[in-house]
C-alpha positions as CSV (number, residue, x, y, z in Angstrom):
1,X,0.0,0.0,0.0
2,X,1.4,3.5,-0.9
3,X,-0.1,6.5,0.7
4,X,0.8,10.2,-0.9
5,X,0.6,13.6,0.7
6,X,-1.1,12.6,3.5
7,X,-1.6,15.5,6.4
8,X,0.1,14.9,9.8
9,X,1.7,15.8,13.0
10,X,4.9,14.2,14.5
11,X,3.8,12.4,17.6
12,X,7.6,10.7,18.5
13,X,10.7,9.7,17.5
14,X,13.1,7.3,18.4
15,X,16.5,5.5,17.2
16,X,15.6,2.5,15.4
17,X,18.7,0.2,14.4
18,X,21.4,1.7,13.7
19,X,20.8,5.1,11.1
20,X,16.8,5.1,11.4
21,X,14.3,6.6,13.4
22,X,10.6,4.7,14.5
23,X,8.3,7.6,13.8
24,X,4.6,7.8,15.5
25,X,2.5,10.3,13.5
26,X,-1.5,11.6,13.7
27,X,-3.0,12.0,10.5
28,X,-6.6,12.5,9.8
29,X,-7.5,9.4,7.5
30,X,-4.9,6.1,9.3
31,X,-5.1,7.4,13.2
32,X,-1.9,7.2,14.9
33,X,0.4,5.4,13.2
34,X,4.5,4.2,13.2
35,X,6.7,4.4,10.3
36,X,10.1,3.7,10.1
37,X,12.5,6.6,8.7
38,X,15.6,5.2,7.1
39,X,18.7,6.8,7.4
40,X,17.4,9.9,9.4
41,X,19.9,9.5,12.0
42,X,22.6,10.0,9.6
43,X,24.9,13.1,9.3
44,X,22.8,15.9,7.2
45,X,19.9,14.4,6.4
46,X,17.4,16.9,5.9
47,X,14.6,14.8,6.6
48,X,15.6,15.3,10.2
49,X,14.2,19.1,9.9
50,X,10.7,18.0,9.2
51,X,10.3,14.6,12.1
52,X,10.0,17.5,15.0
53,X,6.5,17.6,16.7
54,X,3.8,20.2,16.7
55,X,4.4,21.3,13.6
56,X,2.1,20.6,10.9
57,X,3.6,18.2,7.8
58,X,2.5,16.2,4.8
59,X,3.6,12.7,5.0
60,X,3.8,9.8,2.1
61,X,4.8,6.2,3.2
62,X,4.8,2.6,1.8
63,X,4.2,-0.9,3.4
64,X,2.3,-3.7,2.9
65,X,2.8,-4.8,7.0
66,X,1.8,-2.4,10.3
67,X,5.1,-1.3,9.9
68,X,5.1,1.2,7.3
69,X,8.5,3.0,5.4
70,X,8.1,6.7,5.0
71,X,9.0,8.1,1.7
72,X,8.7,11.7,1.9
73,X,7.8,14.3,4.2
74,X,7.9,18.4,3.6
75,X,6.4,21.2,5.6
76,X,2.9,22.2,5.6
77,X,1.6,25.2,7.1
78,X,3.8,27.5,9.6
79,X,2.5,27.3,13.3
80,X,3.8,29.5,16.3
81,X,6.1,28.2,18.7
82,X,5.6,26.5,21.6
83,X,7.9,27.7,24.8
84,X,7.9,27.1,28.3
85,X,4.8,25.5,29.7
86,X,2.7,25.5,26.8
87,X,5.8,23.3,25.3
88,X,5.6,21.2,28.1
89,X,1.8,20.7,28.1
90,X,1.8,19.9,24.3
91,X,4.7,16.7,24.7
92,X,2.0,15.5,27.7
93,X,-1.0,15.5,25.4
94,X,1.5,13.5,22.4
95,X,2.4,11.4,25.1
96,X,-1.3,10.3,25.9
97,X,-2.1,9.9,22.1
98,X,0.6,7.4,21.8
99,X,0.1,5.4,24.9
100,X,-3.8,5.5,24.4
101,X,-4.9,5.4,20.5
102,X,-4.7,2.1,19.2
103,X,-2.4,2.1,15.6
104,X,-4.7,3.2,12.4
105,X,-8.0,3.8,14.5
106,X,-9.3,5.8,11.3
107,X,-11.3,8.0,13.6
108,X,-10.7,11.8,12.5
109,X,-12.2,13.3,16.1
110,X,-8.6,12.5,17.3
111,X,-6.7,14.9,14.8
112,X,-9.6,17.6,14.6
113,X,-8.9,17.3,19.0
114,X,-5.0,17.6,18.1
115,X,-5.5,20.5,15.7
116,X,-8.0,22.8,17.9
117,X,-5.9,22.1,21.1
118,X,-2.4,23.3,19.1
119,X,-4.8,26.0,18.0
120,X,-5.7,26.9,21.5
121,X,-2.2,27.1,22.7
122,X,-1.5,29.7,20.4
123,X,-4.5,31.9,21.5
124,X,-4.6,31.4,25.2
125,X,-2.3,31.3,28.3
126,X,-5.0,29.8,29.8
127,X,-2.8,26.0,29.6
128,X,-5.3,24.7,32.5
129,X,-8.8,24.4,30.5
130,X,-7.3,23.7,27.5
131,X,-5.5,20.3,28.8
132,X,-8.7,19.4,30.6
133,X,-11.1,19.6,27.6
134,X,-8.3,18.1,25.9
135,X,-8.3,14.7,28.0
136,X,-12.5,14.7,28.5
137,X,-12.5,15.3,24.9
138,X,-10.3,12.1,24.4
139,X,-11.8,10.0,26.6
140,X,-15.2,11.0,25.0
141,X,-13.5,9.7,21.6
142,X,-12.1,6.9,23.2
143,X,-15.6,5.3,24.8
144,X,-14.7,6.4,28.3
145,X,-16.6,9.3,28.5
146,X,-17.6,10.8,32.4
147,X,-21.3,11.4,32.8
148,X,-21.1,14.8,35.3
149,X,-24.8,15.0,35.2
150,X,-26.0,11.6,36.6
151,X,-25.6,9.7,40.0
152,X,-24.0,6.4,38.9
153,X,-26.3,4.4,41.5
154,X,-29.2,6.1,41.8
155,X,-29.8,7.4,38.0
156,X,-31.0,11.0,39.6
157,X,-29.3,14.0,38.9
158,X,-26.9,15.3,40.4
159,X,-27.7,18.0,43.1
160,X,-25.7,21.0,43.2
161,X,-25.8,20.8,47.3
162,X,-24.7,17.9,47.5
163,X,-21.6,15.8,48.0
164,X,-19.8,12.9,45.5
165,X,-17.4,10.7,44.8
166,X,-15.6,9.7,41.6
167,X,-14.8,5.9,40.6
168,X,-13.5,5.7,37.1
169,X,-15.2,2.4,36.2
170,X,-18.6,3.7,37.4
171,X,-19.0,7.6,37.8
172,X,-19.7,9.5,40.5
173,X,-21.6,8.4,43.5
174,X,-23.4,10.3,46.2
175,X,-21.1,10.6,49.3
176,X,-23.7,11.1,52.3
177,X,-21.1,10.1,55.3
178,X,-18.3,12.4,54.3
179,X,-15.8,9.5,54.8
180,X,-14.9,9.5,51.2
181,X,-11.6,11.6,50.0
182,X,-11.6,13.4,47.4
183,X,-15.3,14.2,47.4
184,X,-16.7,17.0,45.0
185,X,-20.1,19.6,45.4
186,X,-22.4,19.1,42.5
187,X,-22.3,22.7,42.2
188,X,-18.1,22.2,40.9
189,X,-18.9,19.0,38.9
190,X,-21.1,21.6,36.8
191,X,-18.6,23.9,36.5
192,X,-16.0,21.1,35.8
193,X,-18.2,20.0,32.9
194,X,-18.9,23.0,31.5
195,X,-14.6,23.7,31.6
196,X,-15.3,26.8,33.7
197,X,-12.1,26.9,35.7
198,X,-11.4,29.8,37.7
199,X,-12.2,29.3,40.9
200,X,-9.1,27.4,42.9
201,X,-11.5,24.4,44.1
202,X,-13.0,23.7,40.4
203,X,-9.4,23.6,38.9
204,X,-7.9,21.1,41.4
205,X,-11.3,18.6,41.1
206,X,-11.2,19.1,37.1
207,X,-7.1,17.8,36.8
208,X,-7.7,15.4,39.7
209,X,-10.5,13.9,38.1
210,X,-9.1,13.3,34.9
211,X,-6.2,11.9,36.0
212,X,-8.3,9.6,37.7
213,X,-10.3,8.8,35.0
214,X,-6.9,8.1,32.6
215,X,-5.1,6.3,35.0
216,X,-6.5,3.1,34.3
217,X,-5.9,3.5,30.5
218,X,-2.2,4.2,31.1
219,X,-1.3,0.9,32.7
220,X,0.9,2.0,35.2
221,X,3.4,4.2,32.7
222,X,4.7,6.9,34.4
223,X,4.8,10.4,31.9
224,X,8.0,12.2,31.1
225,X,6.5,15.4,31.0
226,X,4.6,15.3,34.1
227,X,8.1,14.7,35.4
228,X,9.5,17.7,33.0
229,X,6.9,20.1,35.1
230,X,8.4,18.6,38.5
C-alpha cells in the first residue's frame, strides 16, 4: 500500500537500528500510526528538519505490513512556537495519544482534537482548561466518556448541594457520610463540565478527576512530562 501527501503531526521519534528513526504520526485518515524513517539518524539528512513535533507536515509512506517506510515528508503550514509551559503541556498531550490510541484507528475526532488544542495554545495562556477539555475530549473519543450530570447508583441527577465521589469504572456516586476523599459539590462538577475553571476548588477537582479517569488506560506508565513540570 502506498499513501501520498497525507496531512500529519509528528507524535515521536526514536532511534531504530542503527541510522533510522521509528516515527509515530497523527493523521486524519490512518489514526496514529509508526513508520520507520531510514537513514534519518545519519549526518545531514534533511529529513531530520521536518520529524520535529507540533508542527504541521505532509507525509507519504509505503508498506504492505503495520510497519510502514516513510517516503517523503515536507512542511505544511507554519505554526507558532511553543515555549515554556505551553511546550511542556503539548509533549504530555503526544504522550497520551501514543500510549492511548490504538495504531490506524481511522477515527478523525482525534486529529480535529489535536489540531483545535495546538490552536488553543496559540490563543490562550490559559494551559489549564485547555489540557482538561483536551483529555474529557479524548476520553469521549475513546468510549470512556464521564457522565457529570447523573448519580452512577441512583440514576438521579446530580444535586448541586450535594456531595460525590468519583470511581473511574462507574462515575460518581453520592457521598452522604463524608468519609470519602476526594469528594466533589455538584455545584463544581457543573462547573468542571462545563470547563469553567477559575475558581481554585473547580481547577484542582477538574485535573484530579481526569487523572483519575486516565489512569486506568495508562497501565501503570509513568509520563516524562509530568516529570519535566516537577
Amino acid at each position: 500500500m502506498r499513501v501520498e501527501l497525507q496531512p500529519g503531526y509528528i507524535l515521536h521519534t526514536r532511534p531504530y537500528r542503527d541510522t533510522s528513526l521509528l516515527v509515530d504520526v497523527l493523521t486524519p485518515d490512518f489514526g496514529r500510526l509508526s513508520l520507520i524513517a531510514r537513514g534519518a539518524r545519519r549526518p545531514k539528512q534533511k529529513i531530520r528538519y521536518w520529524l520535529q513535533p507540533f508542527i504541521p507536515v505532509i507525509l507519504s509512506w509505503q508498506g504492505k505490513h503495520a510497519l510502514k517506510t516513510l517516503i517523503d515528508i515536507e512542511g505544511g503550514a507554519t505554526t507558532p512556537m511553543l515555549e515554556g509551559s505551553k511546550l511542556y503541556s503539548a509533549m504530555y498531550i503526544n504522550e497520551l495519544l501514543v500510549y492511548l490510541l490504538r495504531e490506524e484507528d481511522h477515527q478523525s475526532d482525534y486529529y480535529v482534537l489535536y489540531q483545535r488544542v495546538l490552536e488553543a495554545f496559540a490563543g490562550s495562556d490559559d494551559i489549564e482548561s485547555i489540557l482538561r477539555y483536551f483529555e474529557f475530549s479524548l476520553l469521549e473519543s475513546l468510549g470512556y466518556g464521564i457522565n457529570f450530570s447523573t448519580d452512577a447508583n441512583s440514576g438521579h441527577g446530580i444535586d448541586a448541594t450535594k456531595y460525590y465521589r468519583f470511581k473511574a469504572d462507574t462515575g460518581f456516586i453520592h457521598e452522604s457520610d463524608g468519609s470519602y476523599s476526594p469528594r466533589y459539590t455538584g455545584s463544581v462538577l457543573a462547573a468542571v463540565e462545563a470547563n469553567d475553571l477559575n475558581l481554585k476548588d473547580v481547577r484542582l477537582a477538574a485535573k484530579a478527576i481526569a487523572r483519575q479517569a486516565l489512569a486506568p488506560h495508562l497501565n501503570g506508565r509513568v509520563l516524562k512530562s509530568r516529570e519535566l513540570f516537577k
